[in-house]
mmCIF file as Biopython writes it, N, C-alpha, C and O atoms, coordinates in Angstrom:
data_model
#
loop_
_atom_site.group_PDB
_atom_site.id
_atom_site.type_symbol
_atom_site.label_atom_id
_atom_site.label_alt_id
_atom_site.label_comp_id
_atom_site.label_asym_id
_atom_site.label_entity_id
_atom_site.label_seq_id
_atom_site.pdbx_PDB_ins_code
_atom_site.Cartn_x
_atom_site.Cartn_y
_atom_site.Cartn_z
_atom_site.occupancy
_atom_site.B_iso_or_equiv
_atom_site.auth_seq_id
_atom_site.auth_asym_id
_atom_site.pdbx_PDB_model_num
ATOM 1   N N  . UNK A ? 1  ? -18.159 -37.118 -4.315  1.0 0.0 1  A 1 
ATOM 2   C CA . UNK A ? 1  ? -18.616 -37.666 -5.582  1.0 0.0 1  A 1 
ATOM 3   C C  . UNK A ? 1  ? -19.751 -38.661 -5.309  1.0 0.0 1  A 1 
ATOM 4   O O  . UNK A ? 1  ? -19.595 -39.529 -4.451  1.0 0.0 1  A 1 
ATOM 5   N N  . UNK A ? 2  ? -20.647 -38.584 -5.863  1.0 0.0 2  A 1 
ATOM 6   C CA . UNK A ? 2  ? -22.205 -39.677 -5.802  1.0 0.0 2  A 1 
ATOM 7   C C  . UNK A ? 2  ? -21.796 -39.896 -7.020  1.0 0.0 2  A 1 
ATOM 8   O O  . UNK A ? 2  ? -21.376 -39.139 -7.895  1.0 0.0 2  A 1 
ATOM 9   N N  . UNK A ? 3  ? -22.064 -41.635 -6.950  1.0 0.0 3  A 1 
ATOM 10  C CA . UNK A ? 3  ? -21.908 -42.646 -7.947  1.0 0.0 3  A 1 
ATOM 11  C C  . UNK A ? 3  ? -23.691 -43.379 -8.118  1.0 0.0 3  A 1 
ATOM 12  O O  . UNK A ? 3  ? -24.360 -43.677 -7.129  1.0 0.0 3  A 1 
ATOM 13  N N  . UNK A ? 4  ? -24.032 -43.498 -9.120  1.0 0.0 4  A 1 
ATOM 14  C CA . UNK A ? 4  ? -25.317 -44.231 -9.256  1.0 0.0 4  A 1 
ATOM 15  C C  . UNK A ? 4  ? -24.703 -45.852 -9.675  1.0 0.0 4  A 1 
ATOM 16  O O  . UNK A ? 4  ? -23.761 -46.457 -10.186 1.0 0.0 4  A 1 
ATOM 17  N N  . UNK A ? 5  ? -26.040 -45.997 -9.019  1.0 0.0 5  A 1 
ATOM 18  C CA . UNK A ? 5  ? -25.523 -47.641 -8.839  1.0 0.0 5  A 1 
ATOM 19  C C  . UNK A ? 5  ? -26.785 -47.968 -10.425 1.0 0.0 5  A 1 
ATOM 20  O O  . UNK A ? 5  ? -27.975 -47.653 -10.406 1.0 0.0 5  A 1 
ATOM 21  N N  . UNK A ? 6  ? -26.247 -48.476 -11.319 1.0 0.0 6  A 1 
ATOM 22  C CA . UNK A ? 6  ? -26.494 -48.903 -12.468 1.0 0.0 6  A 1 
ATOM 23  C C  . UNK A ? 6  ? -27.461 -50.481 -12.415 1.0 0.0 6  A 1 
ATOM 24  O O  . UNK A ? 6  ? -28.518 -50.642 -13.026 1.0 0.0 6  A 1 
ATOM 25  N N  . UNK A ? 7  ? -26.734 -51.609 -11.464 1.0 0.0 7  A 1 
ATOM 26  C CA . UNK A ? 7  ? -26.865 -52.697 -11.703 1.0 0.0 7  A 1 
ATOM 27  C C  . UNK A ? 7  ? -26.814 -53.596 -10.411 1.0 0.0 7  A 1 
ATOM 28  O O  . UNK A ? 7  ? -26.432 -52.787 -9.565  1.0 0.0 7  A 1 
ATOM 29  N N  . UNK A ? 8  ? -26.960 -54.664 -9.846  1.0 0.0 8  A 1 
ATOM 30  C CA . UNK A ? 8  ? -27.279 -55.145 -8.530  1.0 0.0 8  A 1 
ATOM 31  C C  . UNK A ? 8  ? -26.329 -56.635 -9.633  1.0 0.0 8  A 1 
ATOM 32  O O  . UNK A ? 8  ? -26.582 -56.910 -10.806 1.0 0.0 8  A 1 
ATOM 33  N N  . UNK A ? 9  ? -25.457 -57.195 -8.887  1.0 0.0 9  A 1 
ATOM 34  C CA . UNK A ? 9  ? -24.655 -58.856 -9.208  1.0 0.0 9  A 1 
ATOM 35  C C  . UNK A ? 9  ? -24.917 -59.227 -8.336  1.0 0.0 9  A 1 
ATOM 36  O O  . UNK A ? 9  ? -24.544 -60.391 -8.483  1.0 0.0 9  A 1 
ATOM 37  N N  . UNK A ? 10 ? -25.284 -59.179 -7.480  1.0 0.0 10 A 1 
ATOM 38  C CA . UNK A ? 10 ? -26.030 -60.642 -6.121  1.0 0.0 10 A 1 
ATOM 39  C C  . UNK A ? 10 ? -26.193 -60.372 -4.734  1.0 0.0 10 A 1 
ATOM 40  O O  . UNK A ? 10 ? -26.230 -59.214 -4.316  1.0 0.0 10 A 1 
ATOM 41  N N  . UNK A ? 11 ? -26.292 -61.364 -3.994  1.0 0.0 11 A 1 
ATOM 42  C CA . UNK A ? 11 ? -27.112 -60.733 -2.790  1.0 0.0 11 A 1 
ATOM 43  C C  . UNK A ? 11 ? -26.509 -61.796 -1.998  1.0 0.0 11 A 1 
ATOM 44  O O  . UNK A ? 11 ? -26.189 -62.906 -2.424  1.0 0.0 11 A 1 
ATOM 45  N N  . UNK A ? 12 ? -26.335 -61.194 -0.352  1.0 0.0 12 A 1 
ATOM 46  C CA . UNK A ? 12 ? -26.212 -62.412 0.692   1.0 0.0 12 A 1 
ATOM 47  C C  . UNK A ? 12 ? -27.162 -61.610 2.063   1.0 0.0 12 A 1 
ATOM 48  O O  . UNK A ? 12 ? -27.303 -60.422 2.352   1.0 0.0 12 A 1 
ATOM 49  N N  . UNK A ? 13 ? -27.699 -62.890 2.696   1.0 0.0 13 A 1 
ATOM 50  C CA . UNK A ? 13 ? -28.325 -62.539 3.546   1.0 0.0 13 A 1 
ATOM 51  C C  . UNK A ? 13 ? -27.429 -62.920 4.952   1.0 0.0 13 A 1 
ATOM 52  O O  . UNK A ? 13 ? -26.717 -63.897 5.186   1.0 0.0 13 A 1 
ATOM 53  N N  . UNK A ? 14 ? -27.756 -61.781 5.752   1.0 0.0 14 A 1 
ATOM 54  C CA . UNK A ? 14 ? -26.858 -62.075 6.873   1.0 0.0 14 A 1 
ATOM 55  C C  . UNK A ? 14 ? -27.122 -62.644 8.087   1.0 0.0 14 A 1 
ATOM 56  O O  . UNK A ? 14 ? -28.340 -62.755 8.236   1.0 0.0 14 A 1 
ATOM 57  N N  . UNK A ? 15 ? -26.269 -63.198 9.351   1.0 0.0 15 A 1 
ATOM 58  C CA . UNK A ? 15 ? -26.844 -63.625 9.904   1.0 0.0 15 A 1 
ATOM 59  C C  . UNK A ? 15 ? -27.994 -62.944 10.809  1.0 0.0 15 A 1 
ATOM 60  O O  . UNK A ? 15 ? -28.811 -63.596 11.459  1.0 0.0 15 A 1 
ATOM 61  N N  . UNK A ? 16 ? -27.947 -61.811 10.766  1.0 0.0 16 A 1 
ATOM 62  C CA . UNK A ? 16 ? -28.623 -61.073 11.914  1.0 0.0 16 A 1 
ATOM 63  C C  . UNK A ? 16 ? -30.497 -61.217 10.519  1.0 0.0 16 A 1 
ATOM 64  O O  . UNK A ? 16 ? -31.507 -60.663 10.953  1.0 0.0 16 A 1 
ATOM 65  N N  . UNK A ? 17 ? -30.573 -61.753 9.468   1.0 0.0 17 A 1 
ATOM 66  C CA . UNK A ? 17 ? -31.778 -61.888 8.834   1.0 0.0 17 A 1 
ATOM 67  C C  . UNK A ? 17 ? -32.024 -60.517 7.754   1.0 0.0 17 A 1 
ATOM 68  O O  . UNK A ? 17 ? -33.167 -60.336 7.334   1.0 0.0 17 A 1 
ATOM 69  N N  . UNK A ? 18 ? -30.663 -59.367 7.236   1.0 0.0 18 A 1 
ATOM 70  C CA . UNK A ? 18 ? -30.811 -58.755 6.529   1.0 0.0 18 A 1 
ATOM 71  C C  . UNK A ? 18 ? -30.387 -59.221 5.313   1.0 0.0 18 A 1 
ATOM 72  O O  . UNK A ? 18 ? -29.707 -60.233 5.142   1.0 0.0 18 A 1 
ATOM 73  N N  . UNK A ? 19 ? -30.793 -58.479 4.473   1.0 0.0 19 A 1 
ATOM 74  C CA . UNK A ? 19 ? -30.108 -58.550 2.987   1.0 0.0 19 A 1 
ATOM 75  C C  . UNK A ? 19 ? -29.054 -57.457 2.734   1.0 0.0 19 A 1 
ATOM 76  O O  . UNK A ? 19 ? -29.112 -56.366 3.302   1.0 0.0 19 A 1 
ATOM 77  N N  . UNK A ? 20 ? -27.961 -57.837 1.745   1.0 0.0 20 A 1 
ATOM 78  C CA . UNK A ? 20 ? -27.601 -57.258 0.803   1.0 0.0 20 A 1 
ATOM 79  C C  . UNK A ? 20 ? -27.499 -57.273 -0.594  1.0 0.0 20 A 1 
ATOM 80  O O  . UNK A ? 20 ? -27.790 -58.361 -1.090  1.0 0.0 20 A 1 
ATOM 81  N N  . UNK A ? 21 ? -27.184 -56.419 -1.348  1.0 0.0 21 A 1 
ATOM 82  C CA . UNK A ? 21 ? -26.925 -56.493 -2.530  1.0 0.0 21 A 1 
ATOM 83  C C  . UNK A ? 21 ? -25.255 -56.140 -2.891  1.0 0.0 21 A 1 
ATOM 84  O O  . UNK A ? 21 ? -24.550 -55.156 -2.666  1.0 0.0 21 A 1 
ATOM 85  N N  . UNK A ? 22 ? -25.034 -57.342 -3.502  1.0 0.0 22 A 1 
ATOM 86  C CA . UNK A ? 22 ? -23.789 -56.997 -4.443  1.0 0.0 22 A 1 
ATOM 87  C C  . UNK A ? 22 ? -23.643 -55.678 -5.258  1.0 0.0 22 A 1 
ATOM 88  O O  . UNK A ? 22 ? -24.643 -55.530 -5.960  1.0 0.0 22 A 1 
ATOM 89  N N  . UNK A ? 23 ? -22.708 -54.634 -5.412  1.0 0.0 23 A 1 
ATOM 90  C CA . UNK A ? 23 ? -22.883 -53.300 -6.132  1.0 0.0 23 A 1 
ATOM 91  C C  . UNK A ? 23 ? -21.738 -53.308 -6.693  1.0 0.0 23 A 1 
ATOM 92  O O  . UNK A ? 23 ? -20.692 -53.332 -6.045  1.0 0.0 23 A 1 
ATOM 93  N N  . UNK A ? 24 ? -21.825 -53.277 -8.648  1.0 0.0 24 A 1 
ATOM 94  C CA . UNK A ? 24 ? -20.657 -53.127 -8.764  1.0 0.0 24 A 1 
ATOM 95  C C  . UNK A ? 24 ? -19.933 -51.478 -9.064  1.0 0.0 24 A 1 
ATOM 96  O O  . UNK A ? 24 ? -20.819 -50.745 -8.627  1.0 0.0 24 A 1 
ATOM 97  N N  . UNK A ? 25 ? -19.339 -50.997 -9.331  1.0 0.0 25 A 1 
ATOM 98  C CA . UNK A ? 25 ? -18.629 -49.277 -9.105  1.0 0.0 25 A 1 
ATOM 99  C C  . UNK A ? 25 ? -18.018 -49.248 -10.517 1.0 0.0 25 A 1 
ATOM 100 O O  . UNK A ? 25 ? -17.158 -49.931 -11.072 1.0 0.0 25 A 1 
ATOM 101 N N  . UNK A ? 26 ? -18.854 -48.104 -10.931 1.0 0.0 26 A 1 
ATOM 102 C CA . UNK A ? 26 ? -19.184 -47.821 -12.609 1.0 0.0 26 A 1 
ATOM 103 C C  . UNK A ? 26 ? -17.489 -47.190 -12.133 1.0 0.0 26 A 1 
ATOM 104 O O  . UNK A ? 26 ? -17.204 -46.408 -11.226 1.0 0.0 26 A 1 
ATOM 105 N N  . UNK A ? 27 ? -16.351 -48.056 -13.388 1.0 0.0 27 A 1 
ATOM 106 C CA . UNK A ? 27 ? -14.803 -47.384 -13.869 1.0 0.0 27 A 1 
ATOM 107 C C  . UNK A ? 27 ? -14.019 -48.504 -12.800 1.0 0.0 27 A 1 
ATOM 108 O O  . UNK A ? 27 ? -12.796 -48.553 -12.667 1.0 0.0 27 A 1 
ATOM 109 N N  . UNK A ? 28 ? -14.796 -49.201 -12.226 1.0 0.0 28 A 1 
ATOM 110 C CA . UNK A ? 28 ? -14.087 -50.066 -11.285 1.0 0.0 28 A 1 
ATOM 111 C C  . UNK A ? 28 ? -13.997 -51.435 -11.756 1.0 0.0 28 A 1 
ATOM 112 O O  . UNK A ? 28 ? -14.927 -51.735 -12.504 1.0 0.0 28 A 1 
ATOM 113 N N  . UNK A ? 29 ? -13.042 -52.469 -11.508 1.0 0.0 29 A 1 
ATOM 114 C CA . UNK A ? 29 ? -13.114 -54.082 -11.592 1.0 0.0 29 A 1 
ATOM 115 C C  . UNK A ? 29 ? -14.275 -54.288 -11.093 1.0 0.0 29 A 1 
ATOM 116 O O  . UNK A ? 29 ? -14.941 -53.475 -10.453 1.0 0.0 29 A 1 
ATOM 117 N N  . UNK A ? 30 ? -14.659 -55.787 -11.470 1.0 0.0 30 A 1 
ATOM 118 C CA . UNK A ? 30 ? -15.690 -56.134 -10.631 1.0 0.0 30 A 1 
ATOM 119 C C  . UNK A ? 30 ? -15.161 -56.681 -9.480  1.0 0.0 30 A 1 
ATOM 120 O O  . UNK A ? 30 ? -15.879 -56.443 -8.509  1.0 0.0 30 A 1 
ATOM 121 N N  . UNK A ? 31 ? -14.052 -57.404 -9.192  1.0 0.0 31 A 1 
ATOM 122 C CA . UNK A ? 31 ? -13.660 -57.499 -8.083  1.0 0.0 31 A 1 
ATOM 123 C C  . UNK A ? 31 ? -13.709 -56.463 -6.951  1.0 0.0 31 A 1 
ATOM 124 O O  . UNK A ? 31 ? -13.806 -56.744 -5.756  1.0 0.0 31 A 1 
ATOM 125 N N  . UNK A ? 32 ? -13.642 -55.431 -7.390  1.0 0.0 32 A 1 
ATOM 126 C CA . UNK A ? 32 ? -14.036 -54.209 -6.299  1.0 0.0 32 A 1 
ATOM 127 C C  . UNK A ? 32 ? -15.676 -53.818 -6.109  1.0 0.0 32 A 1 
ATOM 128 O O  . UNK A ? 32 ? -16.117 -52.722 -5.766  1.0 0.0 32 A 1 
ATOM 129 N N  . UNK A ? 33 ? -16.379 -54.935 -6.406  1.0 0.0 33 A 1 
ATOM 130 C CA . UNK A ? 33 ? -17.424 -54.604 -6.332  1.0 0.0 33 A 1 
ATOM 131 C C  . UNK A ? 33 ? -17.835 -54.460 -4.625  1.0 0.0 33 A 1 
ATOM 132 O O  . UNK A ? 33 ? -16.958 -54.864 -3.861  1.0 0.0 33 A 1 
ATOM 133 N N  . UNK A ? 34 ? -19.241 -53.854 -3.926  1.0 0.0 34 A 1 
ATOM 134 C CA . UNK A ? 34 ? -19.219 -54.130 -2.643  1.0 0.0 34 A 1 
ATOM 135 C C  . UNK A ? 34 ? -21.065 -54.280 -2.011  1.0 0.0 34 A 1 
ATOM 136 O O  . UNK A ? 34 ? -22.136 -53.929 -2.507  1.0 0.0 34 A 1 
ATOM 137 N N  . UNK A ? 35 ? -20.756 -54.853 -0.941  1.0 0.0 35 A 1 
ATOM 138 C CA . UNK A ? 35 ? -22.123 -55.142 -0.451  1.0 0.0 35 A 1 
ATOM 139 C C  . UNK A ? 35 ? -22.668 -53.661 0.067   1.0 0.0 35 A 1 
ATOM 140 O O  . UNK A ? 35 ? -21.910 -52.853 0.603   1.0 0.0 35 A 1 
ATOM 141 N N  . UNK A ? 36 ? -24.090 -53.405 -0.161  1.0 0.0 36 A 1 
ATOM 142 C CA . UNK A ? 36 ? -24.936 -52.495 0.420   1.0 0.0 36 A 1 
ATOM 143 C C  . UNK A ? 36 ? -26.452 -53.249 1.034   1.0 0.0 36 A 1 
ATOM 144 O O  . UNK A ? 36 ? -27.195 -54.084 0.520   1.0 0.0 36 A 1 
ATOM 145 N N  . UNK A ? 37 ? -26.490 -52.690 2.060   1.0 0.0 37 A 1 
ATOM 146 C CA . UNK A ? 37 ? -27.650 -52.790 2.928   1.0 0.0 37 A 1 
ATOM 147 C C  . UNK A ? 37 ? -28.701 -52.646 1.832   1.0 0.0 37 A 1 
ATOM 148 O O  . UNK A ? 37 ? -28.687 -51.652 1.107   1.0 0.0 37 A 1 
ATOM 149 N N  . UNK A ? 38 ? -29.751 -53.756 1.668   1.0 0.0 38 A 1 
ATOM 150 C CA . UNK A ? 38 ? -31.038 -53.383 0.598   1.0 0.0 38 A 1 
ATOM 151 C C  . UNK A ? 38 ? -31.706 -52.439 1.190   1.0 0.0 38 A 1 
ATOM 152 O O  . UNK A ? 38 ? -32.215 -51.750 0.306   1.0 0.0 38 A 1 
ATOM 153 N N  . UNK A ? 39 ? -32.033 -51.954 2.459   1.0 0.0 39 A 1 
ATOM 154 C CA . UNK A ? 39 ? -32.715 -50.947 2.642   1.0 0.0 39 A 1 
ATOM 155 C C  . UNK A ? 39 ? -32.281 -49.192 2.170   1.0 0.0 39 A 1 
ATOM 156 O O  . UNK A ? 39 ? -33.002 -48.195 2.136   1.0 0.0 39 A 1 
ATOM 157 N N  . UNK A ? 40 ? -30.766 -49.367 1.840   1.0 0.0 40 A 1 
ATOM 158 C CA . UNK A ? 40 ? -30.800 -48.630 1.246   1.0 0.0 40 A 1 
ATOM 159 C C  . UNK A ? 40 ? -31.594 -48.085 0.045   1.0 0.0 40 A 1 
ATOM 160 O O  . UNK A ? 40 ? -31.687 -46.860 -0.042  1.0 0.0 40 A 1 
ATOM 161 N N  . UNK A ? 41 ? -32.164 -48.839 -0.870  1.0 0.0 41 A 1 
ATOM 162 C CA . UNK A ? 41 ? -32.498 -49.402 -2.095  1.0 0.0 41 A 1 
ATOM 163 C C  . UNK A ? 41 ? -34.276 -48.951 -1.775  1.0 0.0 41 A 1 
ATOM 164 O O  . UNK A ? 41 ? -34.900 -48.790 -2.824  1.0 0.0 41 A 1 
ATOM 165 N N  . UNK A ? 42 ? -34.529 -48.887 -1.380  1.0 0.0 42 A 1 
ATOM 166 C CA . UNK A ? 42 ? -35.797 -47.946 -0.719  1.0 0.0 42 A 1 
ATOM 167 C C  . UNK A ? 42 ? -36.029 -46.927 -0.669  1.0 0.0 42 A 1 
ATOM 168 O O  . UNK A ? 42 ? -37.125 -46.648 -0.184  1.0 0.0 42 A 1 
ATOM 169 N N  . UNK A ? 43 ? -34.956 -45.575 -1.232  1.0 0.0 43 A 1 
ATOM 170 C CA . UNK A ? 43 ? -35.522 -44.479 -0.629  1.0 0.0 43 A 1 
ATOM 171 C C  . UNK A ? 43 ? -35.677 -44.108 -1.450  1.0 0.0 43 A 1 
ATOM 172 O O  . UNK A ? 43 ? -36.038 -42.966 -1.165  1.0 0.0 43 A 1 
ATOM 173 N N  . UNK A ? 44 ? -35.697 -44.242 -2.972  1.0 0.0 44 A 1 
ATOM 174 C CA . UNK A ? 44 ? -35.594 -43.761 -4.221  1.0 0.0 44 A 1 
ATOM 175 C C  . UNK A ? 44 ? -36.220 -44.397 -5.369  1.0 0.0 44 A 1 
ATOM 176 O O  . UNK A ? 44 ? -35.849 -45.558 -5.544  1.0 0.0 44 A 1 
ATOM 177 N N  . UNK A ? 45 ? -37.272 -43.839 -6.391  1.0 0.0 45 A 1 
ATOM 178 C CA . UNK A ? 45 ? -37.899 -45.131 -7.014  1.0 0.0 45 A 1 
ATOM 179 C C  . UNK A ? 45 ? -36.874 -45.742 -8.163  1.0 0.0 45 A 1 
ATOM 180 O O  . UNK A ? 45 ? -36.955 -46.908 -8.549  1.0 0.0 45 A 1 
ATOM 181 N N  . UNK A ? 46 ? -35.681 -44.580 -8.766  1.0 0.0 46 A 1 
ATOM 182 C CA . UNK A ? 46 ? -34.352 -45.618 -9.042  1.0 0.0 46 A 1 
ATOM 183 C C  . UNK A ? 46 ? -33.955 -46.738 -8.369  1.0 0.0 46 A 1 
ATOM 184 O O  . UNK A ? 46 ? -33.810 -47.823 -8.932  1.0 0.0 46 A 1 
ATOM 185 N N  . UNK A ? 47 ? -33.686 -46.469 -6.687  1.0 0.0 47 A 1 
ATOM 186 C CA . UNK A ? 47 ? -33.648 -47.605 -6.087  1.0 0.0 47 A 1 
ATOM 187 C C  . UNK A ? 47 ? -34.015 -48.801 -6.443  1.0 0.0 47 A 1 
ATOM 188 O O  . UNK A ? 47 ? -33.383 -49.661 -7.057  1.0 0.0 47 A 1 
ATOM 189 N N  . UNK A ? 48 ? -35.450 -48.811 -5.871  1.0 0.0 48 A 1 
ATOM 190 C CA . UNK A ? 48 ? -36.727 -49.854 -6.282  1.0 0.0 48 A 1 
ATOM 191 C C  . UNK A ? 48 ? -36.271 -50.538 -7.726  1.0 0.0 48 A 1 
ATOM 192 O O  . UNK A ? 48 ? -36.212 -51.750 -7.936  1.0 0.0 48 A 1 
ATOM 193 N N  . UNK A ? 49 ? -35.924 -49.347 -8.792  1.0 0.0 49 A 1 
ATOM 194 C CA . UNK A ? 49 ? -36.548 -50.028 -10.042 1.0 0.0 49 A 1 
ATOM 195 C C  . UNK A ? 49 ? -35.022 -51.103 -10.206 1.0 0.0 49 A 1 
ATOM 196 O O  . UNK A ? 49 ? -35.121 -52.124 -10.886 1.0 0.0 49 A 1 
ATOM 197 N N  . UNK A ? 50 ? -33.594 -50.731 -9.486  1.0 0.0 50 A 1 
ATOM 198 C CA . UNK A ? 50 ? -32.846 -51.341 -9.554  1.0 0.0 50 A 1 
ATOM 199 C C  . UNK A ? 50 ? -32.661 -52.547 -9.037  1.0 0.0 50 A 1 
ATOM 200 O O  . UNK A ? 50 ? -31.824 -53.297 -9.541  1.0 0.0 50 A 1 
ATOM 201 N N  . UNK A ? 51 ? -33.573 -53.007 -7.717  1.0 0.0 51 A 1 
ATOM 202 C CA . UNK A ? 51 ? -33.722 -53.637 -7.258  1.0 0.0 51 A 1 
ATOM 203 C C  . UNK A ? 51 ? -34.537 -54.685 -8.103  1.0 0.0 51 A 1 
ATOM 204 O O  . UNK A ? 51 ? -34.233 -55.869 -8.245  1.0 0.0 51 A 1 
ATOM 205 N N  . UNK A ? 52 ? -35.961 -53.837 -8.803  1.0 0.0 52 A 1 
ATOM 206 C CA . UNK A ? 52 ? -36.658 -54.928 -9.437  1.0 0.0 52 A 1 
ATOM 207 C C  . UNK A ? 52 ? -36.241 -55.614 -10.708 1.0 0.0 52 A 1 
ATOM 208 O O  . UNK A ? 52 ? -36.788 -56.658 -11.062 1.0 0.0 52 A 1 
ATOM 209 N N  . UNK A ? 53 ? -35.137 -54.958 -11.501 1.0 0.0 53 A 1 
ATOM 210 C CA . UNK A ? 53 ? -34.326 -55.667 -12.572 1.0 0.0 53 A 1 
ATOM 211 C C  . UNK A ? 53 ? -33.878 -56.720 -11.814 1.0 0.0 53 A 1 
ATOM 212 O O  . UNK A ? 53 ? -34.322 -57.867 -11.836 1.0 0.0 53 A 1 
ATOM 213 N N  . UNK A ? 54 ? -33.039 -56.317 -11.185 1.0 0.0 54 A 1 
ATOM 214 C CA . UNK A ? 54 ? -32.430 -57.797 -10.581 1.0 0.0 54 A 1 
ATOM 215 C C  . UNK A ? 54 ? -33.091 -58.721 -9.862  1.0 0.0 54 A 1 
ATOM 216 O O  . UNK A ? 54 ? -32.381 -59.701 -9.641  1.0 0.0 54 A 1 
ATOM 217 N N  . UNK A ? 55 ? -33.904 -58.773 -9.523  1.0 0.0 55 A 1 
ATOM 218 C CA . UNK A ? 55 ? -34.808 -59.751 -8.881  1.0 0.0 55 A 1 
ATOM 219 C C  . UNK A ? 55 ? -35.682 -60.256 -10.403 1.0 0.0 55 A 1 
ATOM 220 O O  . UNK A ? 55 ? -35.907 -61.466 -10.441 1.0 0.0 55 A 1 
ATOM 221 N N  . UNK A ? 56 ? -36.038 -59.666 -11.286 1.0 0.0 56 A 1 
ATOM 222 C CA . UNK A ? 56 ? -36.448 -60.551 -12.772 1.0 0.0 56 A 1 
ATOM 223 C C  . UNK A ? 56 ? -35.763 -61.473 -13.339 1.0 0.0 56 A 1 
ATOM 224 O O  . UNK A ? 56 ? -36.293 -62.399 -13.951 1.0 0.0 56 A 1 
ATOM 225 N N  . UNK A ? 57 ? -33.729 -61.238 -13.118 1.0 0.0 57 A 1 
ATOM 226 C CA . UNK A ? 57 ? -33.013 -61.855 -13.872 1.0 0.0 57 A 1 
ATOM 227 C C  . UNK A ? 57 ? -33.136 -63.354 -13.051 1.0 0.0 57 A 1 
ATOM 228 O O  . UNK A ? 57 ? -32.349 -64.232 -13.402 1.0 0.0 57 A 1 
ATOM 229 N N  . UNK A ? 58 ? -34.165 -63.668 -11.908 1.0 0.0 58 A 1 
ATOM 230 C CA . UNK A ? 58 ? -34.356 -65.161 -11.511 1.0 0.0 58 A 1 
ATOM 231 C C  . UNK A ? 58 ? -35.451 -65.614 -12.319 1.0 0.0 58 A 1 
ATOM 232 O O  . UNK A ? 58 ? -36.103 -64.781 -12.948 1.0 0.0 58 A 1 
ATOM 233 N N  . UNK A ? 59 ? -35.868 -67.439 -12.409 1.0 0.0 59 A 1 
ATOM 234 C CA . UNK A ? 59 ? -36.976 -67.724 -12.894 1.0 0.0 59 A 1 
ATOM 235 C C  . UNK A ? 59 ? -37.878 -68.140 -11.673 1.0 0.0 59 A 1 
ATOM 236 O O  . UNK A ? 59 ? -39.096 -68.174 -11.849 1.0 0.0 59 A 1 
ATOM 237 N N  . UNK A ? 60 ? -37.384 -68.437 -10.531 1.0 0.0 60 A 1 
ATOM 238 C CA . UNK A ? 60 ? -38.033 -68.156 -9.433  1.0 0.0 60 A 1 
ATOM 239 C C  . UNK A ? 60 ? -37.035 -67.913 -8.425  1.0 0.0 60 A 1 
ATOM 240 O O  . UNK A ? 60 ? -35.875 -68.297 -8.280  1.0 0.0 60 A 1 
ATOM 241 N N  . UNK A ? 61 ? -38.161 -66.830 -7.471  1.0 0.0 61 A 1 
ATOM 242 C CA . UNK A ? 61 ? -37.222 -65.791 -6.952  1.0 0.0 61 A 1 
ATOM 243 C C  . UNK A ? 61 ? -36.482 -66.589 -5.815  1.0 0.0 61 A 1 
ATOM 244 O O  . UNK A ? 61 ? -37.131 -67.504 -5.310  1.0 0.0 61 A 1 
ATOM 245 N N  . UNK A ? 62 ? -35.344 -66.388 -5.398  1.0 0.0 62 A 1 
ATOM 246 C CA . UNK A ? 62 ? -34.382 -67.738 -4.238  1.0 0.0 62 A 1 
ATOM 247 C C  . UNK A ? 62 ? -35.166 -67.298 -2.781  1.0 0.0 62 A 1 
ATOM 248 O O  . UNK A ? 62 ? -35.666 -66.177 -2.684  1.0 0.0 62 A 1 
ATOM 249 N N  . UNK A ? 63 ? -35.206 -67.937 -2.055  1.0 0.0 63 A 1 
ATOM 250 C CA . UNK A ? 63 ? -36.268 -68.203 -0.640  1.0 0.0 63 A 1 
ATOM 251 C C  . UNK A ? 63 ? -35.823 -67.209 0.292   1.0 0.0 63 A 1 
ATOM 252 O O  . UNK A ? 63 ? -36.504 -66.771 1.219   1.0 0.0 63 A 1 
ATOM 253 N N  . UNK A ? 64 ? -34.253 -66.757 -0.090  1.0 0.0 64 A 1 
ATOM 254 C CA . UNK A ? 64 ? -33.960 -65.699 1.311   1.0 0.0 64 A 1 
ATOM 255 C C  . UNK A ? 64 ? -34.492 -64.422 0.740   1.0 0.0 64 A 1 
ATOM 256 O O  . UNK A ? 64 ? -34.757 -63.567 1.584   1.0 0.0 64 A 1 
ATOM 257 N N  . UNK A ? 65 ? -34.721 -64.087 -0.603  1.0 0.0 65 A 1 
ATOM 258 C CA . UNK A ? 65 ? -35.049 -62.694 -1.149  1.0 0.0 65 A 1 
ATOM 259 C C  . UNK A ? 65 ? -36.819 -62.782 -0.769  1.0 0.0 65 A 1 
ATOM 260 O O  . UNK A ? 65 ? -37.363 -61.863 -0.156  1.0 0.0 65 A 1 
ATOM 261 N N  . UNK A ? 66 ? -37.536 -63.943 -1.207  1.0 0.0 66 A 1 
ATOM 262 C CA . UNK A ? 66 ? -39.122 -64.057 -1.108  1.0 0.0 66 A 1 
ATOM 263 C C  . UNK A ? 66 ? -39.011 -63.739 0.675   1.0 0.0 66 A 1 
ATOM 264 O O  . UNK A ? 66 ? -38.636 -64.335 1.684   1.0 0.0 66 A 1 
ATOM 265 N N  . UNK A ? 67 ? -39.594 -62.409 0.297   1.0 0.0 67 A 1 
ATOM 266 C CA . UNK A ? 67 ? -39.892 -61.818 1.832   1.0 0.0 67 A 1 
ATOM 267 C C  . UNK A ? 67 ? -41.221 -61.250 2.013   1.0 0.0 67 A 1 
ATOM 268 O O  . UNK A ? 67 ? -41.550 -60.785 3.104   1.0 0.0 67 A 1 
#
């Protein structure tokens, strides 16, 4: 089953200097939400465009995402 990821709830950067994104799972709690590698988020211009909603919902963008 492929699930489309709808929406991005937040991000942590790790220590090794990657990102993720918070993903939450369309029929799921949000507590079951889960981290994905942002490079995933690249290979597809859905990707991208999911990525760029959520990076708008800041008024300036937080210092670990400004890359």
């Amino acid at each position: 089953m492929n699930v489309e990821v709808e929406k991005l709830i937040g991000h942590q950067r790790r220590r090794d200097g990657s990102i993720q994104f918070l993903v939450p799972w369309e029929g799921y709690p949000a507590e079951d939400a889960t981290f994905r590698d942002a490079k995933l988020f690249r290979t597809s211009l859905y990707g991208i465009r999911v990525v760029e909603d959520y990076l708008e919902t800041f008024g300036n963008l937080p210092e670990e995402l400004d890359v």
